[in-house]
N, C-alpha and C positions, 0 to 999 in steps of 0.2 A: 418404451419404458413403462407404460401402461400409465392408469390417473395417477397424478399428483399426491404425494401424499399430502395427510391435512394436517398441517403444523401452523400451533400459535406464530406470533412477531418475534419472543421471547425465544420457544425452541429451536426456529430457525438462526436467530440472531446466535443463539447458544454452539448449535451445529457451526454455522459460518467464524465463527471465532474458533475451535475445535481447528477448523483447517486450515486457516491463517497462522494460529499460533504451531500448529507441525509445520509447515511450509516456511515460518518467520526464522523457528528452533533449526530446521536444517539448514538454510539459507548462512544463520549465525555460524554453527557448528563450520562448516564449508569453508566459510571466510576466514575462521581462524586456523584451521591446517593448511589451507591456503599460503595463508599468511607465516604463519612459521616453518611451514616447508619450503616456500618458493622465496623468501624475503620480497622485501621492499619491490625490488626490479621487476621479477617474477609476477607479484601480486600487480602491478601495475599494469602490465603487459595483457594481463587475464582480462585483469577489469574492462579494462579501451576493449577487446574484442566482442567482451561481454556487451559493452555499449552500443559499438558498433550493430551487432545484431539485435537489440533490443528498439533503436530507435531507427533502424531499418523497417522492423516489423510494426513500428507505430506509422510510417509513413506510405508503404505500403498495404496496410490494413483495413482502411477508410473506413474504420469505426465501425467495423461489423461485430465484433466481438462484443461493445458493450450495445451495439443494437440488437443482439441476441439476447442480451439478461433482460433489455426492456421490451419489447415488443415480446418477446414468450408471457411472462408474466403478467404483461398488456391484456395478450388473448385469453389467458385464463381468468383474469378479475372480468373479464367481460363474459364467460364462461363458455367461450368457443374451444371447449378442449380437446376438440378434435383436430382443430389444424394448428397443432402445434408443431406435431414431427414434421408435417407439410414446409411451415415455414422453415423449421432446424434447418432441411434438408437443402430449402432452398438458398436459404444463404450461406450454407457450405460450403455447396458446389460454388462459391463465385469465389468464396475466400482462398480455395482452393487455385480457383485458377491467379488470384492476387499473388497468395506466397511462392508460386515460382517463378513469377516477377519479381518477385521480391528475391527473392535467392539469388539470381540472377543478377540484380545491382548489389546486392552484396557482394558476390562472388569479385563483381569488377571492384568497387570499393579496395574491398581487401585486398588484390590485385598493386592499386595504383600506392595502397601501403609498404608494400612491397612484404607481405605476408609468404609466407610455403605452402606451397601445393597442399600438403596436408595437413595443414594449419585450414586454409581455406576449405576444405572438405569437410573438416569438421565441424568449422563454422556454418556453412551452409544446411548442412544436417542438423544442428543443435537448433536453427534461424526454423526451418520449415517444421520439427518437429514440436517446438516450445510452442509456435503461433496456433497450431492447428489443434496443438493440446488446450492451449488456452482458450480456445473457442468451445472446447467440448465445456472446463470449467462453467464457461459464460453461460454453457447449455443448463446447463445443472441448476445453476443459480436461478435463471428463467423461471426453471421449472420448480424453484422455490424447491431443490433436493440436496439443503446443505448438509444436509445427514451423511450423500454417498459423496459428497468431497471431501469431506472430512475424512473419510476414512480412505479418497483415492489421496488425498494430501499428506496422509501419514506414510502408507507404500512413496510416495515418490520422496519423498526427503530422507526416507532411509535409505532410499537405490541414490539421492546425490548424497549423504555424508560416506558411504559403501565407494560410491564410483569415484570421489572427488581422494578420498584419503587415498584408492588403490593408483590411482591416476597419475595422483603427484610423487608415490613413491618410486612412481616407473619410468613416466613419461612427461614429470616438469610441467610447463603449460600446455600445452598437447593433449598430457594423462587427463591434465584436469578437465579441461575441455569435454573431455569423452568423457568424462563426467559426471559432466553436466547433459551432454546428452542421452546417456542412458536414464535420467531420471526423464527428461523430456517424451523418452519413447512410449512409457504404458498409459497416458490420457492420450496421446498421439493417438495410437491403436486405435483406446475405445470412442474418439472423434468417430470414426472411419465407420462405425457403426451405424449414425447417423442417415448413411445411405442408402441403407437398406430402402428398399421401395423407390418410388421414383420423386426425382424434385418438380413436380408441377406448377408448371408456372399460375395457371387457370384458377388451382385450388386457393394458392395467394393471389386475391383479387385486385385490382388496378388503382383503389384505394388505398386497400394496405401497402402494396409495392410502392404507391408515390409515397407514403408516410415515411415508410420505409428505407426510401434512399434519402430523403429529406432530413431525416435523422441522423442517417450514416453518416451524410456528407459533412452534417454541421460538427456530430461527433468527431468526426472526422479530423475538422481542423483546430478543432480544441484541443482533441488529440497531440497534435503539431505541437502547439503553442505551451500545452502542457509539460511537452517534454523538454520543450526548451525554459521553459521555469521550473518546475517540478522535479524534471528527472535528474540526468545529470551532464550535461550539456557542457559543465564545465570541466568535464573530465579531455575533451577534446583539444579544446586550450592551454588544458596543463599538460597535454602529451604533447601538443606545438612547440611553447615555447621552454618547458623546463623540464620535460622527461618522463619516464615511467616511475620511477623512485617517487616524485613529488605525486603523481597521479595515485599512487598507492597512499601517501599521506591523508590524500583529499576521500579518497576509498573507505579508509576504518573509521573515519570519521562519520561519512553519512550511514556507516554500518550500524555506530555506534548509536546515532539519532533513530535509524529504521528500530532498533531494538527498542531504544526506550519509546518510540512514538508510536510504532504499528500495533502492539499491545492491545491499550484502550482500542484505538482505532480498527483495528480488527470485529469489535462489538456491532459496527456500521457495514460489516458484508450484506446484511439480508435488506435493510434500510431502502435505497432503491428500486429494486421488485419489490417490496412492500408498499411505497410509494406511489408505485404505477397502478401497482393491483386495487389501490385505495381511489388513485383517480381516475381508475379505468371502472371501478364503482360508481362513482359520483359522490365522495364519502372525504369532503376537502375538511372538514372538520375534525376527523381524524389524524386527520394529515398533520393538521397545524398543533395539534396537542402532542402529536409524535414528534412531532420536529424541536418543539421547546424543551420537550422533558429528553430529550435523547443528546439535545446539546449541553444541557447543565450537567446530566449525567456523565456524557463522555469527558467533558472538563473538568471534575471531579477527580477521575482514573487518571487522564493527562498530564494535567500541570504537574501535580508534583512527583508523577514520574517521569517524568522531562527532565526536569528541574532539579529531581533528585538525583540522576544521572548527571546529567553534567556534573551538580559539586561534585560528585565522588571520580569523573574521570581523568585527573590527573594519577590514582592508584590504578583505577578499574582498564585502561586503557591498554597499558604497558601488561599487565597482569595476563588480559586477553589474545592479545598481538604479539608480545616477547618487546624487549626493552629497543630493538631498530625502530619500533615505529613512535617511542616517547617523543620526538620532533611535531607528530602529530596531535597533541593535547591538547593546546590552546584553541584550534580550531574546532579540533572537535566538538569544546565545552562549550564554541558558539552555534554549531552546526546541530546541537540535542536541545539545549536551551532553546533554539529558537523552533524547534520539532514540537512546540506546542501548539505551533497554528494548525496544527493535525485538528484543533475541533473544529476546523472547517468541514470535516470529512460529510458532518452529518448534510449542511450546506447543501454541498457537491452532489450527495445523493437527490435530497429535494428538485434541485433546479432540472437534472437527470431524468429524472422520476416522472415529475411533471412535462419532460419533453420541451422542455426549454433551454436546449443544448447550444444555441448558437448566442447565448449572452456569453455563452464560458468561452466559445470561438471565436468570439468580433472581442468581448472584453481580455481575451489572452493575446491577441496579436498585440496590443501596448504591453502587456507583460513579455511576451516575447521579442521585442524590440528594446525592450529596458534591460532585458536579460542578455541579450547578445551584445548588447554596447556597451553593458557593465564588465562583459567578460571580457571582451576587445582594449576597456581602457584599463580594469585594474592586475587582470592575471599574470599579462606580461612584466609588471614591475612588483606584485607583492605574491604571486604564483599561488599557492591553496589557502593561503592566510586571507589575499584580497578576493577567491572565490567565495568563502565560507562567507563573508560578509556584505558582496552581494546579491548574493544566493538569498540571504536573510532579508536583507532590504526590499529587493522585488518581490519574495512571496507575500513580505507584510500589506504593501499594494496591493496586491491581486486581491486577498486576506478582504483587504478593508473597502475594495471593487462589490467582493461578493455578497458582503452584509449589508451594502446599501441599496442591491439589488434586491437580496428578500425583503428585507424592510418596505423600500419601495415602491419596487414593481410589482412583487409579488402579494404581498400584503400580507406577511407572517410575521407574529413578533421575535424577534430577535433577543435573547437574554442578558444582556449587556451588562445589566447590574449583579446577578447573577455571577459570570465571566468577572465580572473585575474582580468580587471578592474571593471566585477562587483562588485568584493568580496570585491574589496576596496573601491568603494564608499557605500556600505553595512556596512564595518566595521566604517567605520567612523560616518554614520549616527547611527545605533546603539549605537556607544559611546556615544551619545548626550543621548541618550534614558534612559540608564544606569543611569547618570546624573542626568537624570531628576525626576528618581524613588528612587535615592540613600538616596536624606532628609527628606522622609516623602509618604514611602511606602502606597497607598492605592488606588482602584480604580478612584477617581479621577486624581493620579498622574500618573496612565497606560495611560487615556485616554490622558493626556494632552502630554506626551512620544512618541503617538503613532503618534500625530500631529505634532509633532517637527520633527520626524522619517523621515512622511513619506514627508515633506516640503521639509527636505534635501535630502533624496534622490533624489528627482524630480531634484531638482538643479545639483545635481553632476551630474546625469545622465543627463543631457540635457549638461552642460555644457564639457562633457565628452564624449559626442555623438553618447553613446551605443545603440541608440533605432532610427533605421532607417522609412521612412515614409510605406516604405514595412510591414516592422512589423507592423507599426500601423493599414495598411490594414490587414494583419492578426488575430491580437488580435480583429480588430474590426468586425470580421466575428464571433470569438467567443462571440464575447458581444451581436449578433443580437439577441437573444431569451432573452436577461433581460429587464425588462420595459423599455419605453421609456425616460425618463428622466435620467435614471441612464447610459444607453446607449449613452445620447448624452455627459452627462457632463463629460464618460469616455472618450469618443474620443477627445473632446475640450481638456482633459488635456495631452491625449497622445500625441496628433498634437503640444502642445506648445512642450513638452518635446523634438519631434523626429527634430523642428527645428534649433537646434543648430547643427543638423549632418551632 
């Protein structure tokens, strides 16, 4: 790929949200033809397969993918930029031989479901080509080249909204399926590039390689842990005991939270290789000034888009989905709502960054054990209603594991005072939103909700003096790559808001 190119934290951070937000926007689009082509049943049916291969590839993965973003990045701030494709190449080739293990227990998996032939075929193809895609992403990131994800992120959400709409018109969940694998196949491909030249073990030397799997391993099992609190774990339990129908209820709901959470959160892609490259510096002063202002900031974005989502998803929900999935609103509103603990994201990078992966592994197995007994005692008698709200209850733990570990251990200050007062002038304006969609649900009444929202907000927060002129240099380093008008009229509004502070 030749040197790196030289981007700020900002136009990185800028690029990495550029390809989240296409990857988020197709992911969304997907789910809602999905969902009104295939109904309730269909969309259920999708999702579990969907799971099934996703948390296959976290278990068979052993954390190479995010040891790819951090040790590339590692090597560059230490300025060995020469053995970077050396490394790419070497942990390829292993993941390579991982995913057709991996394939393989899926294949059986799927099997003992009692899935079809070519149902499983294409599971297995979507499994090996999504992982292996996703390890090239992890490459990109490394290399601190959020600029060319962005733009490989834009091509593949338009080949899944292209493949998912032709898919279900043809071939139900099957079409979709295929789908979904045709967006997985072109980072698939340019993975495969990576091999070029040979993977020497020699050139990764027996230092890096122990750091290296030591990393893996601990990623690894966080990995696990995480996806049994994090992902979606409960979708298994609700295909046990109450069906595909209710698994699709529990589905738009955390679709609905991914939309309103990933957003802000999406600002935090470049955060961890930035991280690494800062203490693969020796530049921990940096670090700790990034990590304060990036969590007030993201909390800022957040709250009361979380927050504002929910109140309006009794209208927003149905409008999205078609009116079969209104059963699913009240879960939903706690499953967005409580998608604010997304400002952990900045966190998660930190602990990462710094290579202190195995607090999030030893500290997720009690999250992963809380999470699977929560799911064992409430699913079966209150099905996606009692998922949503253990779902919530455990992340709040883990949440509240992880900030006493920066704090702590780490020795970073944590924003707390900061954080609270966002979340109440958040709440407050969302009340108003609520309100506004309570007499007479319907897209016109979101839009007018969203402008009452986001009115008050401004006010509290100016008059409340969360958002300092710093920040606003900040944020306004992120806004340099969006047109110009939209660019100035965000700074004009952030400049009035930060001078109350």
């Amino acid at each position: 790929m030749g040197e790196p190119a030289r981007h700020t934290l900002a136009e990185d951070t800028a690029w990495s949200a550029a390809a989240s937000v296409s990857s988020l926007v197709g992911r969304l689009v997907a789910g809602i033809i999905i969902a009104r082509r295939l109904g309730p049943e269909g969309t259920g049916q999708l999702a579990y397969l969907v799971w099934m291969a996703d948390f296959v590839g976290t278990l068979s993965g052993l954390g190479l993918q995010n040891t790819m973003t951090r040790f590339l990045a590692d090597v560059q701030g230490r300025g060995a930029v020469e053995l970077t494709s050396s490394l790419a190449r070497w942990i390829l080739v292993r993941f390579l031989g991982l995913s057709v293990v991996g394939a393989a227990a899926l294949a059986i998996a799927g099997a003992e479901a009692k899935e079809g032939h070519e149902t499983l075929s294409l599971l297995c193809l979507y499994f090996l080509a999504q992982g292996i895609g996703s390890l090239y992403l992890a490459h990109l990131a490394g290399r601190q080249r959020f600029d060319i994800s962005a733009k490989l992120n834009l091509g593949t959400s338009c080949l899944l909204v292209a493949g998912v709409l032709a898919g279900t018109w043809t071939g139900g969940v099957r079409g979709a399926l295929a789908g979904y694998l045709a967006a997985a196949l072109l980072p698939a491909c340019l993975s495969l590039t990576l091999l070029r030249g040979r993977a020497c073990t020699r050139a990764v030397g027996p230092l890096l390689r122990k750091r290296v799997w030591s990393y893996a391993v601990n990623t690894w099992l966080a990995a696990i842990v995480s996806a049994l609190v994090w992902s979606r774990v409960e979708i298994f339990f609700i295909k046990r005991y109450w069906g595909d129908g209710d698994v699709a209820m529990f589905t738009v709901g955390l679709s609905l939270a991914g939309m309103a959470a990933q957003g802000p959160a999406l600002l935090c892609g470049a955060l961890m290789p930035h991280f690494a490259a800062r203490a693969g510096a020796k530049d921990m002063d940096s670090v700790a000034r990034t990590y304060a202002q990036a969590t007030r900031l993201l909390a800022l974005m957040l709250f009361p888009i979380c927050l504002g989502v929910a109140a309006v998803t009794p209208a927003l929900l149905p409008l999205l989905y078609g009116a079969s999935f209104t059963p699913a609103v009240p879960s939903a509103m706690v499953l967005v709502a409580f998608s604010v603990l997304g400002v952990a994201t900045v966190g998660s990078s930190l602990v990462y960054g710094l290579e202190r992966s195995q607090f999030i592994a030893v500290s997720g197995l009690l999250g992963a054990a809380l999470s699977v007994s929560a799911c064992f005692l409430a699913i079966p008698i209150w099905g996606f209603w009692g998922a949503a709200w253990t779902r919530s209850a455990v992340q709040c733990t883990m949440i509240g594991m992880g900030f006493w570990y920066i704090a702590r251990r780490l020795g970073f200050a944590v924003p707390f005072a900061a954080l609270g007062r966002t979340l109440l002038a958040a709440l407050v304006s969302a009340a108003l939103a609520y309100f506004a969609t309570a007499g007479s649900p319907s897209s016109w009444s979101i839009a007018v909700s969203a402008g009452i929202m986001t009115v008050c907000y401004g006010v509290i927060v100016r008059q409340m003096g969360l958002l300092s002129l710093s920040d606003v240099n900040a944020l306004e380093r992120l806004f340099a790559k969006m047109p110009g008008f939209f660019a100035r009229a965000s700074r004009s509004a952030l400049v009035w808001i930060a001078r109350a502070s």
